[in-house]
TILOSE-946689 format. One line per 5 residues: number of its first residue (from 0); for each residue x, y, z of N, C-alpha, C. Coordinates in steps of 0.1 Angstrom, whole numbers. Layout:
NUM	X,Y,Z,X,Y,Z,X,Y,Z; ...;
This chain:
0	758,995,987,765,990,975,779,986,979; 787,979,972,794,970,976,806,978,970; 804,990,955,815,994,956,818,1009,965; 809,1016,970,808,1018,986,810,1016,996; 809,1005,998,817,995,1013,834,999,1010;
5	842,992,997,848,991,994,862,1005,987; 852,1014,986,858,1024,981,873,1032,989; 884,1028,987,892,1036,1000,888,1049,1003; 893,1052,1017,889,1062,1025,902,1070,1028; 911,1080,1024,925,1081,1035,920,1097,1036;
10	916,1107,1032,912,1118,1041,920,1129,1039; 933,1123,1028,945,1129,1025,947,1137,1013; 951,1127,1006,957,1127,990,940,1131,987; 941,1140,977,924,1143,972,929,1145,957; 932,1143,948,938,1146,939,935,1162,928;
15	936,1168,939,931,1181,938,955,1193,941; 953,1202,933,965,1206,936,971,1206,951; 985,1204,950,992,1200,962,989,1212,970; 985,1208,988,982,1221,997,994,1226,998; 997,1243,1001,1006,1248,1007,1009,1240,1026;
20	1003,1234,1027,1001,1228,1042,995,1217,1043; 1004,1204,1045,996,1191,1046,999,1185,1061; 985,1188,1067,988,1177,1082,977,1168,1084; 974,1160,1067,967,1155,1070,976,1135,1072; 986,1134,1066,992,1120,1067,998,1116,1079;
25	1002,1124,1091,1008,1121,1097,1026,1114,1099; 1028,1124,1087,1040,1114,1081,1052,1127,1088; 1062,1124,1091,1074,1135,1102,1075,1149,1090; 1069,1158,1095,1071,1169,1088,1089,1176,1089; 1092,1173,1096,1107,1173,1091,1119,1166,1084;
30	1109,1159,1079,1116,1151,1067,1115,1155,1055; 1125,1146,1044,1126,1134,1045,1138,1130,1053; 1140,1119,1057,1156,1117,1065,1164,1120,1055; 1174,1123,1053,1187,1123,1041,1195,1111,1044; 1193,1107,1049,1203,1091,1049,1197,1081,1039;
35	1181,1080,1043,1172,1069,1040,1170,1078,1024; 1170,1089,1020,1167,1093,1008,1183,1084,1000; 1195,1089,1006,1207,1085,999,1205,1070,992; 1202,1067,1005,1201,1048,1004,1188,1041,987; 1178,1051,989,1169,1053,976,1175,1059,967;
40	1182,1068,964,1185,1072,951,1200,1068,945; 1203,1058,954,1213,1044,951,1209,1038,947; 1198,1035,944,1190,1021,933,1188,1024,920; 1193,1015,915,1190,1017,900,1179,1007,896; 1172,1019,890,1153,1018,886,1157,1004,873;
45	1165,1005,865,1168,997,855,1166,983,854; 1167,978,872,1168,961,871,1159,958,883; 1150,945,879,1145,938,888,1152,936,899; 1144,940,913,1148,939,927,1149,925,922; 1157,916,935,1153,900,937,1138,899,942;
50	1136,886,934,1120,881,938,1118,877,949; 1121,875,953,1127,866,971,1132,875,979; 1138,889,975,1143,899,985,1148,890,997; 1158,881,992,1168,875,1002,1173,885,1012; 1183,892,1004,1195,901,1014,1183,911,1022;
55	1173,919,1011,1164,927,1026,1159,916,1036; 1153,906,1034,1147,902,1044,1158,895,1058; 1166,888,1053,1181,891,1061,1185,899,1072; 1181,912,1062,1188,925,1069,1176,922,1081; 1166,924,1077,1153,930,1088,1154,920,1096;
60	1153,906,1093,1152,900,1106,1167,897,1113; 1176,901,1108,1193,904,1119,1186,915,1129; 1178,925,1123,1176,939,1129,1168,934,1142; 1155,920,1141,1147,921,1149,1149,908,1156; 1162,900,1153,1166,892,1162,1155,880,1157;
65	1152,875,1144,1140,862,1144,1153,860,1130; 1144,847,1126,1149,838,1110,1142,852,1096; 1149,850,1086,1141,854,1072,1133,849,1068; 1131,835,1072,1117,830,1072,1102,838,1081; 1105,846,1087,1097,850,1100,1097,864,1095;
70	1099,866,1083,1099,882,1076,1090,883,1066; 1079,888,1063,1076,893,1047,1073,907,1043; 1076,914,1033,1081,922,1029,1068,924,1018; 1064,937,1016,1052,943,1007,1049,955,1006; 1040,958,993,1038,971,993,1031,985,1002;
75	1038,982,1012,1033,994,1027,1025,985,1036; 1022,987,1048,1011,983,1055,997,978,1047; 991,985,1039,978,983,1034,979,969,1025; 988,967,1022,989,957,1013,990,948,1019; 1000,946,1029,1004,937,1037,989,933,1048;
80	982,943,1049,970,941,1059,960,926,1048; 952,932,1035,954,929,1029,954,916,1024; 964,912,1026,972,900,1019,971,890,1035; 973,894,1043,973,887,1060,956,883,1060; 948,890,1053,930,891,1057,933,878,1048;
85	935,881,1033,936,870,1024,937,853,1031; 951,859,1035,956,843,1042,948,836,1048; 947,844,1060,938,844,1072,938,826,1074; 949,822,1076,948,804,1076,932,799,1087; 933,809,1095,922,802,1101,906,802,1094;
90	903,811,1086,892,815,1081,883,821,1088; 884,825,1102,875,832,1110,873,845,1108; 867,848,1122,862,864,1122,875,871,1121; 873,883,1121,882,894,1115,880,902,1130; 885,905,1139,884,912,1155,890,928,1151;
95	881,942,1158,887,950,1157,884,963,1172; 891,971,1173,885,978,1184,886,994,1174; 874,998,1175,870,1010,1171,873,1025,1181; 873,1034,1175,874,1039,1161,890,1033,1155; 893,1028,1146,906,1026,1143,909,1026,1126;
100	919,1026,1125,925,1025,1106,910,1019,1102; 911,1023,1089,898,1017,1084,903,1004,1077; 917,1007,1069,917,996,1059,916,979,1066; 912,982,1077,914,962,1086,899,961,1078; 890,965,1082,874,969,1082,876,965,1062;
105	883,973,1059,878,968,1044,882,959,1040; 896,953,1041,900,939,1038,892,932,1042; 887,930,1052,875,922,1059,865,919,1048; 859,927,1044,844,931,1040,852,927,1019; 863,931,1018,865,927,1004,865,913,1006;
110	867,905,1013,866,888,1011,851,881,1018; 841,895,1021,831,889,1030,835,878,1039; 843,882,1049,849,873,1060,839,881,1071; 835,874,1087,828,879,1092,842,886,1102; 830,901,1108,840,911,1110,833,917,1124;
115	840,916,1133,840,917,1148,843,933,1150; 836,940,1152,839,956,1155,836,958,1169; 842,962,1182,843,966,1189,843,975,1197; 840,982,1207,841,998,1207,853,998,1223; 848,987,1235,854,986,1243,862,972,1248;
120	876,980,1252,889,970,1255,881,956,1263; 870,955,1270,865,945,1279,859,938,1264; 851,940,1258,846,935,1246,859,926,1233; 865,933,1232,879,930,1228,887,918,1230; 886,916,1245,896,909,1248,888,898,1252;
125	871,900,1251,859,888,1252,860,876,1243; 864,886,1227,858,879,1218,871,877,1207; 882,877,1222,898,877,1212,901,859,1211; 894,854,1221,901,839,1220,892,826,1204; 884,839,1203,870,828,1192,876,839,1176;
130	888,851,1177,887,855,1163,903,847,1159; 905,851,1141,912,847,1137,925,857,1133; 920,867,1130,931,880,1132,925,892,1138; 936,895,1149,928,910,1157,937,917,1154; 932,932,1151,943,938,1149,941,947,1156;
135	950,953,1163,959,968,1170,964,978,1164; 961,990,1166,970,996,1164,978,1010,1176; 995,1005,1172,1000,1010,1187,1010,1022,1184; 1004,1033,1186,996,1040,1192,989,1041,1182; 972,1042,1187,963,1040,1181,958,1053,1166;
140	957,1049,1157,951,1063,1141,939,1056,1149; 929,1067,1151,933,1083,1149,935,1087,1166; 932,1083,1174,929,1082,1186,941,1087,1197; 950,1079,1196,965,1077,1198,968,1068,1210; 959,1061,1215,957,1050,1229,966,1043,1226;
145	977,1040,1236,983,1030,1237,977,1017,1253; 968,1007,1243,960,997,1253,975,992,1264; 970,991,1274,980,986,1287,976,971,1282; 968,964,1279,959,946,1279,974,940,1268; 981,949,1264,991,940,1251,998,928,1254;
150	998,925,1268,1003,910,1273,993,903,1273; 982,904,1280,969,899,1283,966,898,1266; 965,902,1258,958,901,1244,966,888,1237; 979,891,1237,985,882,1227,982,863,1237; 981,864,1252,976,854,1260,964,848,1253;
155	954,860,1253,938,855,1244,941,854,1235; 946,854,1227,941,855,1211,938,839,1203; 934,838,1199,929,823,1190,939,822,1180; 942,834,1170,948,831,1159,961,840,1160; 962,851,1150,970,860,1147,966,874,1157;
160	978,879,1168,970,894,1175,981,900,1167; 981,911,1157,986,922,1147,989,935,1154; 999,939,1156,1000,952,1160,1007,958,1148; 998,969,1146,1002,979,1135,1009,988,1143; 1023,992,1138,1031,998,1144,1036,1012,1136;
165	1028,1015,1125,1024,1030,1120,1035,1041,1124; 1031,1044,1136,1037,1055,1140,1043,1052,1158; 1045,1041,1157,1053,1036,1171,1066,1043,1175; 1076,1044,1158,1088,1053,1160,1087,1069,1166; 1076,1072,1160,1072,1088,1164,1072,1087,1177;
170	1071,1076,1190,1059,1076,1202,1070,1079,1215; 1071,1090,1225,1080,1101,1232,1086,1088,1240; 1078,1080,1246,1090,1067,1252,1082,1054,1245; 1079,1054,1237,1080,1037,1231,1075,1024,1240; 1063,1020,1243,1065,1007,1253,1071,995,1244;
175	1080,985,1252,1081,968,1250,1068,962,1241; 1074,957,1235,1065,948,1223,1062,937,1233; 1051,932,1235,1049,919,1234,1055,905,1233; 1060,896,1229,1060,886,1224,1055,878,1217; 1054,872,1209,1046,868,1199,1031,872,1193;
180	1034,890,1195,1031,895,1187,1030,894,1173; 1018,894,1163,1026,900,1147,1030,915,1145; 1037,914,1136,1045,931,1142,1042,935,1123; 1035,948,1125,1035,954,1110,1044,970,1110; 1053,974,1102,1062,981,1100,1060,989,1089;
185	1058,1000,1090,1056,1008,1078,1064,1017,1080; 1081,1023,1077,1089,1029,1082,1089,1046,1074; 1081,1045,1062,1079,1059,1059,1074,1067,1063; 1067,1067,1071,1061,1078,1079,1065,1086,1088; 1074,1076,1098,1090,1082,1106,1097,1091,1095;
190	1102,1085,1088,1113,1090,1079,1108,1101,1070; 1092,1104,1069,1090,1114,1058,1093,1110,1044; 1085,1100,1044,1089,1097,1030,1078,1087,1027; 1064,1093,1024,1053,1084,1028,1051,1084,1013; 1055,1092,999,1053,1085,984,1062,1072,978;
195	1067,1070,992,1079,1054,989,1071,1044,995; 1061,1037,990,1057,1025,996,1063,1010,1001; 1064,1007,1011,1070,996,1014,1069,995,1028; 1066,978,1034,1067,981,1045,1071,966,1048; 1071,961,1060,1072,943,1065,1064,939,1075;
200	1063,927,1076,1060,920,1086,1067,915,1092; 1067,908,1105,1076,904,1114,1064,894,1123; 1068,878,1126,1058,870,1128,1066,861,1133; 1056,856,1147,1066,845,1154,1064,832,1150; 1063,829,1135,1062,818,1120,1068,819,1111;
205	1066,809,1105,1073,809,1092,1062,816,1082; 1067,824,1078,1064,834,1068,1058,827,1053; 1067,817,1047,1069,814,1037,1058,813,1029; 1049,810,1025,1034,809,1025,1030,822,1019; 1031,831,1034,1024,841,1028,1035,851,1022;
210	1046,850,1020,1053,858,1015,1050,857,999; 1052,843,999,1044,836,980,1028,842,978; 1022,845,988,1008,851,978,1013,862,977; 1022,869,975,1021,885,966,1026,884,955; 1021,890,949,1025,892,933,1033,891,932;
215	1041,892,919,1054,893,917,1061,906,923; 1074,903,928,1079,923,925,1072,929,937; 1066,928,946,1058,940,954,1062,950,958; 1074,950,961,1081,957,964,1091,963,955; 1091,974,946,1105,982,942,1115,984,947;
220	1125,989,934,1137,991,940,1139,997,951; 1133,1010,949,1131,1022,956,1128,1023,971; 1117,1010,967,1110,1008,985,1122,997,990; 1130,992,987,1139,978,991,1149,992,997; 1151,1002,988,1159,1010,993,1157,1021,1008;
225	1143,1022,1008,1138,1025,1020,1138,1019,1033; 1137,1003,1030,1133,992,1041,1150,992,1046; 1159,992,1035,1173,992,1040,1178,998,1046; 1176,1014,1042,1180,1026,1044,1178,1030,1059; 1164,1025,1065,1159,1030,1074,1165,1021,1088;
230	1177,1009,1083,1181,1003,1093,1194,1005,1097; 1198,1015,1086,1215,1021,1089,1210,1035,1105; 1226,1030,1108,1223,1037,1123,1223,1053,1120; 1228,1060,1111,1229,1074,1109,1213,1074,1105; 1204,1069,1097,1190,1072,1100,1186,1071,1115;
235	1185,1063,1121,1178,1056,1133,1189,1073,1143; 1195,1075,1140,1204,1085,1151,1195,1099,1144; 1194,1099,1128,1184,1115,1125,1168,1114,1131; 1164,1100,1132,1149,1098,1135,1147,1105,1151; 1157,1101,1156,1158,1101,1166,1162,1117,1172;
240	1167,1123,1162,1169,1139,1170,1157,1143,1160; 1150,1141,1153,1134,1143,1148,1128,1147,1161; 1127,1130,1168,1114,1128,1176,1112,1140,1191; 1123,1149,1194,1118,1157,1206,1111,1168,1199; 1118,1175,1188,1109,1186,1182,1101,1184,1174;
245	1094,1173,1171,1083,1168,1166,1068,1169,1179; 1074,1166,1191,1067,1169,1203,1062,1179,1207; 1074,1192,1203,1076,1203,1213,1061,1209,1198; 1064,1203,1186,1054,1211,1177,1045,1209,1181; 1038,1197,1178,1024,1187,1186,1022,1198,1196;
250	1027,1202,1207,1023,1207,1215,1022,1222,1212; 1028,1229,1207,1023,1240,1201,1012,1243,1191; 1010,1234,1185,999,1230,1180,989,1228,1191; 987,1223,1197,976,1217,1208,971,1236,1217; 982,1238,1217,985,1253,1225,976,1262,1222;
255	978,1260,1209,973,1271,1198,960,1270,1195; 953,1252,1196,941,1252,1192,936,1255,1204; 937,1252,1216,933,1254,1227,922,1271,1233; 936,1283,1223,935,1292,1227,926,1298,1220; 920,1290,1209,910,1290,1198,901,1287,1205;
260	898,1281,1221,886,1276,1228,881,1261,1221; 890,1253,1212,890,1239,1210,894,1229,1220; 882,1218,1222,895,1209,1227,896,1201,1220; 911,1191,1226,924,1186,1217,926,1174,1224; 927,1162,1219,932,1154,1228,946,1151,1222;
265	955,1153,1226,966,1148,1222,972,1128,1219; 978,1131,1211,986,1116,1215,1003,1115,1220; 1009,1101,1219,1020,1106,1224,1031,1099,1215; 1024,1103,1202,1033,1104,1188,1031,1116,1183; 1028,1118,1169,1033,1132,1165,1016,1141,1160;
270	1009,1133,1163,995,1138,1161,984,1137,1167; 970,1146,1170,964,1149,1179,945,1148,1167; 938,1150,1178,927,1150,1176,922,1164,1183; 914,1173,1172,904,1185,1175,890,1187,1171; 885,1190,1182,873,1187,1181,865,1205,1174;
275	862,1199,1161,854,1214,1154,843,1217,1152; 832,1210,1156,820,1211,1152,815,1197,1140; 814,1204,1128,813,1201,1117,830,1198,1105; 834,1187,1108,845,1185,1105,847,1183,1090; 839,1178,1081,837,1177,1070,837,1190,1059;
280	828,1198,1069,824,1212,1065,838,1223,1066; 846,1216,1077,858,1230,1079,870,1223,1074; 867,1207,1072,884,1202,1058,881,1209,1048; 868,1211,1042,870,1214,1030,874,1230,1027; 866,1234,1040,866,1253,1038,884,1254,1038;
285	890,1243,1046,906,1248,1049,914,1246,1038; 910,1234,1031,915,1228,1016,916,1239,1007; 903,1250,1009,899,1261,997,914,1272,1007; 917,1271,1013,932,1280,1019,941,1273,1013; 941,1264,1008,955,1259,1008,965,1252,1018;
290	951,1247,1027,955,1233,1037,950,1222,1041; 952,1209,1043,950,1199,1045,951,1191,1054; 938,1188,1057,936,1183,1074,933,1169,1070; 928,1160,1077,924,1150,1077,912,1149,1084; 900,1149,1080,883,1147,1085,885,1135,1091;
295	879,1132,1101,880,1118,1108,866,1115,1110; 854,1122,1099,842,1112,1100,844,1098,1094; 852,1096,1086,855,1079,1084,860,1069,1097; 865,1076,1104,869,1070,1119,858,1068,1129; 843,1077,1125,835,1072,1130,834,1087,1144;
300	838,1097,1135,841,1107,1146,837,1120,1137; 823,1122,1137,826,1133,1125,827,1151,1131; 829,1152,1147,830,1163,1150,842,1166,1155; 853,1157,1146,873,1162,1146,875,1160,1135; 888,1166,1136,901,1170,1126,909,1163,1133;
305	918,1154,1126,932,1150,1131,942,1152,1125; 951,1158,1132,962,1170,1125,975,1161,1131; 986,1162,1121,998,1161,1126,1004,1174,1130; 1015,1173,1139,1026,1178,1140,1033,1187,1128; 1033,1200,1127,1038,1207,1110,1053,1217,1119;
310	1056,1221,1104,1066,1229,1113,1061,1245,1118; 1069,1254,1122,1058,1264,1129,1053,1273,1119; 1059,1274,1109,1052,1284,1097,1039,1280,1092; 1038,1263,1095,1026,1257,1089,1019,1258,1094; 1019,1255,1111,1011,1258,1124,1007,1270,1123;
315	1009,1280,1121,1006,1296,1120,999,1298,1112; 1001,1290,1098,990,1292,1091,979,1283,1090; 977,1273,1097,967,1267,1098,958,1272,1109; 964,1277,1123,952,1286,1129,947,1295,1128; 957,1305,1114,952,1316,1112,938,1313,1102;
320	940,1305,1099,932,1301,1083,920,1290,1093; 921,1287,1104,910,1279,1111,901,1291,1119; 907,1300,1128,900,1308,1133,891,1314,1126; 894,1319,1110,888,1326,1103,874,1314,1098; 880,1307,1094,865,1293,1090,857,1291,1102;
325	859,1290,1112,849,1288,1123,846,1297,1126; 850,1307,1127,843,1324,1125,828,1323,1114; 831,1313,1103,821,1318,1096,812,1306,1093; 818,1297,1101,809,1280,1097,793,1279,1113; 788,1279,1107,773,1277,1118,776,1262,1121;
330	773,1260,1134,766,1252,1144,780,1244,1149; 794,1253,1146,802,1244,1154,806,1242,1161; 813,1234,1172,807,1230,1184,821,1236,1192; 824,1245,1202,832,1251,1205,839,1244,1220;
């Protein structure tokens, strides 16, 4: 059924009461920044952002060294993914390497565009010169791979090569971008501030086009205040004494499941992959504690958990409240 194909997937938000423990978004558990919050609760809700977000787009592309033309601006990554499938000037296949974000896979499938799923980098970079948008993501949800081919790819590519850059700010040394790369930005997640939607693009084109297929407004005050906020140097200086003890948790996390007799693969941003058996069966038992993991059978992986980074109170109580569920869940895989 087709509104089954379509149905979003995030693994997160369940609209069930808020957990005492959420490591299911992957969003900086030491947040929110207080800079980027200031910069937000300086807007007044009262008046239309500009329709054209002149001055933000401005800002962002002074920040990334291209024209405002070579900027568009929308509501978070998903939208912006989305709206890029929409465009899709070429009309081709849709290129993806699996397991990865699901929403590329559903924008695909909402316009019945044909849709290239992949599993290996040799496969990928086969069928990168005949697609019309491939998308990446660097470091990879849920996985956390960062592909070495990122020069070689944007060389192949036929149309648009997309790097979703999610959680790039989280990543312990950061590799060099590409070159004419498309670069997708979704700054809330760094900042801890993932109920402010807003994100950009960044494109070695002129934008203009597709900046006009969004609705009117896509972007709020709120989120204009986000995209801004997150370019003042007192944020980019807090993000930045974030990112070592966001590591040192990750790995106490990892420590911890370890000692549980799980294994873990780490990434080298702020969240990991654990392997439980029955992953479906132990989000929900942990939800009934009062925590929130993220199932990654939608990723195409149904015997993990993928956990962010929490702070250590949360950590504590998430292994205490895991050892006890797999203590009592049959057939899972140790």
């Amino acid at each position: 059924m087709l509104d089954d194909v379509l149905r979003p997937i995030h693994g997160g938000p369940d609209g069930g009461p808020e957990p005492l423990y959420d490591f299911s978004t992957n969003a900086n558990a030491l947040g929110p920044n207080p800079v980027v919050l200031e910069h937000i609760q300086a807007k007044d809700p009262s008046r239309y952002p500009d329709p054209l977000y002149r001055n933000l787009r401005r800002l962002l592309a002074e920040a990334h060294g291209v024209s405002p033309e070579q900027v568009a601006v929308g509501t978070g990554t998903s939208e912006l993914i989305h709206r890029l499938v929409r465009w899709n000037y070429l009309r081709g296949p849709i290129l993806l390497l699996k397991p990865t974000f699901s929403e590329y896979a559903r924008a695909a499938r909402a316009l019945d565009l044909p849709l290239w799923e992949v599993e290996t980098p040799e496969e990928y970079l086969k069928l990168l010169p005949r697609s019309s948008i491939a998308f990446l993501c660097l470091p990879n949800n849920p996985t956390g791979e960062v592909y070495p081919f990122l020069e070689e790819a944007v060389r192949r590519a036929g149309g648009a090569l997309v790097l979703d850059l999610a959680y790039f700010p989280l990543m312990e040394t950061p590799p060099s971008l590409p070159q004419g790369a498309w670069l997708l930005y979704s700054p809330n997640k760094a900042h801890g501030l993932t109920g402010v939607r807003a994100g950009y693009l960044v494109a070695p084109l002129d934008l203009t086009v597709f900046q006009n297929l969004a609705p009117s407004w896509p972007v709020s005050v709120y989120g204009e205040g986000l995209l801004e906020g997150q370019l003042d140097p007192r944020a980019q200086a807090w993000l930045e004494s974030t990112r070592k003890e966001l590591h040192r948790l990750r790995g106490l996390l990892a420590q911890g499941l370890r000692e549980l007799g799980l294994e873990v693969r780490e990434s080298p941003a702020n969240f990991l992959l654990v392997r439980v058996g029955q992953a479906a069966e132990v989000a929900r038992a942990l939800r009934e504690k009062g925590i929130r993991v993220r199932d990654a059978t939608s990723f195409g992986l149904p015997e993990w958990l993928r956990l962010s980074a929490g702070r250590e109170e949360a950590i504590g109580a998430l292994l205490e409240a895991l050892a006890q569920v797999l203590a009592k869940t049959k057939g899972v895989s140790r």
